[in-house]
C-alpha positions in Angstrom: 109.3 89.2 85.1 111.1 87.0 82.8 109.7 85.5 79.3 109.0 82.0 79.5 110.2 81.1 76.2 113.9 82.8 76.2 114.2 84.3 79.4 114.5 87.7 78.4 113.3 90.8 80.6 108.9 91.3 79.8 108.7 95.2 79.7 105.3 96.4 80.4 103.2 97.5 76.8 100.2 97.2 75.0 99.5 94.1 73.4 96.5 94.4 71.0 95.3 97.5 72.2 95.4 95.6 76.0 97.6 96.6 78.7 100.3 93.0 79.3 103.4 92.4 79.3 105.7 91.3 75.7 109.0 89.9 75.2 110.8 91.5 72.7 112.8 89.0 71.2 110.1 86.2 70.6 107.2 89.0 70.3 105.0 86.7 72.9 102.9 88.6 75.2 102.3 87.9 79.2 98.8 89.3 80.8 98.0 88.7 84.2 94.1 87.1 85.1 93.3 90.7 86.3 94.6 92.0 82.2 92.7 89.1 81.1 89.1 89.7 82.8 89.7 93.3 81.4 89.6 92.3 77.8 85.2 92.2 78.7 85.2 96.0 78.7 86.5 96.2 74.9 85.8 92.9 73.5 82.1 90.5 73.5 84.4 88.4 75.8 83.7 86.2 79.3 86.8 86.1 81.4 85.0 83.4 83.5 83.8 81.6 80.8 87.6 81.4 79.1 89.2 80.4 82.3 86.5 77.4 82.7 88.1 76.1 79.0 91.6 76.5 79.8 90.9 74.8 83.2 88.5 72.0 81.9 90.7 71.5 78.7 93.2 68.6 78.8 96.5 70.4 79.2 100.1 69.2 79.9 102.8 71.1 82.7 105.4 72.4 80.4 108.9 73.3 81.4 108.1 76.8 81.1 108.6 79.0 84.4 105.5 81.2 85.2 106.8 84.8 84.8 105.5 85.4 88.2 107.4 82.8 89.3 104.5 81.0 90.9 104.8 77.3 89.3 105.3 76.2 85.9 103.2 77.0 83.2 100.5 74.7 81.3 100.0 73.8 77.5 96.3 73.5 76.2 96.4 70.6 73.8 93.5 72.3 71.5 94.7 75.6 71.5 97.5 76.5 70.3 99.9 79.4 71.4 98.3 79.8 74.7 100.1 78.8 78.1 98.0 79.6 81.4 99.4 79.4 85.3 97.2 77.1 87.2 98.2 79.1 90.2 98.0 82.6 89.1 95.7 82.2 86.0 97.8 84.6 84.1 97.8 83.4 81.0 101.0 83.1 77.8 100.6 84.1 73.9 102.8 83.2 72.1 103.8 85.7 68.8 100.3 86.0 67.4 97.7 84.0 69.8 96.6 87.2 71.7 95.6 88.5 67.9 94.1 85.3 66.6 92.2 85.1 70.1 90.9 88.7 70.3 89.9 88.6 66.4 87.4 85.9 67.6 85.4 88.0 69.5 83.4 91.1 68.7 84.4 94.7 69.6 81.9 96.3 72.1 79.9 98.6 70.6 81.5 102.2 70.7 78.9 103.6 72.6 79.4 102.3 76.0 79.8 104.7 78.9 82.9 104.8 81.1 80.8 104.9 84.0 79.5 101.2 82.8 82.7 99.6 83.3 82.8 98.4 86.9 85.9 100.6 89.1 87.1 96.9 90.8 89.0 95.4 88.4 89.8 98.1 86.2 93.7 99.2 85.9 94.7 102.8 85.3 95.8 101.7 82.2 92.6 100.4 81.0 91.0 103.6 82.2 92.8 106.1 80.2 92.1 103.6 77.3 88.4 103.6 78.0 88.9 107.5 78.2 90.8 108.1 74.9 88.6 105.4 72.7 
């Protein structure tokens, strides 16, 4: 995968304690829709809910490449930093966006069971997070 802004190589990493993908160079951070909806387990967040806003939200096609390569990525006029794929739903931060975002919603409590967190959508990487909290 390849960062939208500069084109450099996305190496796989945690960004804000959540498994995505970051470009070194302009410190931006890629997560798929699957990364995305995991943010629930950690976070008072609604995966659903957040992809209703980017999707009802006046945005504009950029010239931006999805780094999946599926299409070309879209700009949110009232938020800024944040690029989505309308194909994919993965969704862009630019340096600092993932943080502001994530600060705006509540941790889970700490006492929440691994077994709560359904086995679907969770990635190994989420699991040995869960495991090691």
């Amino acid at each position: 995968m390849k960062c939208p802004v500069d084109g450099d190589v996305l190496k796989a990493n945690k960004a804000e304690a959540h498994t995505g993908y970051g470009c070194k160079s302009c410190k931006g951070s890629w997560l798929p829709k699957s990364f995305i909806d995991s943010i629930q387990y950690t976070k008072e967040f609604e995966p659903q809910k957040f992809f209703s806003v980017l999707s009802k939200s006046v945005h504009e096609t950029t010239s931006s490449k999805c780094p999946v390569n599926c299409g070309d990525l879209s700009s949110i006029a009232d938020i800024d930093g944040i690029s989505y794929c309308p194909s994919c739903l993965g969704v862009w931060f630019e340096s600092k966006a993932l943080k502001s975002m994530l600060n705006s919603y509540q941790t889970k409590r700490e006492g929440a069971a691994i077994a709560d967190i359904p086995n679907t959508s969770v990635g190994i990487f989420d699991l040995l997070g869960a495991l090691f909290k």
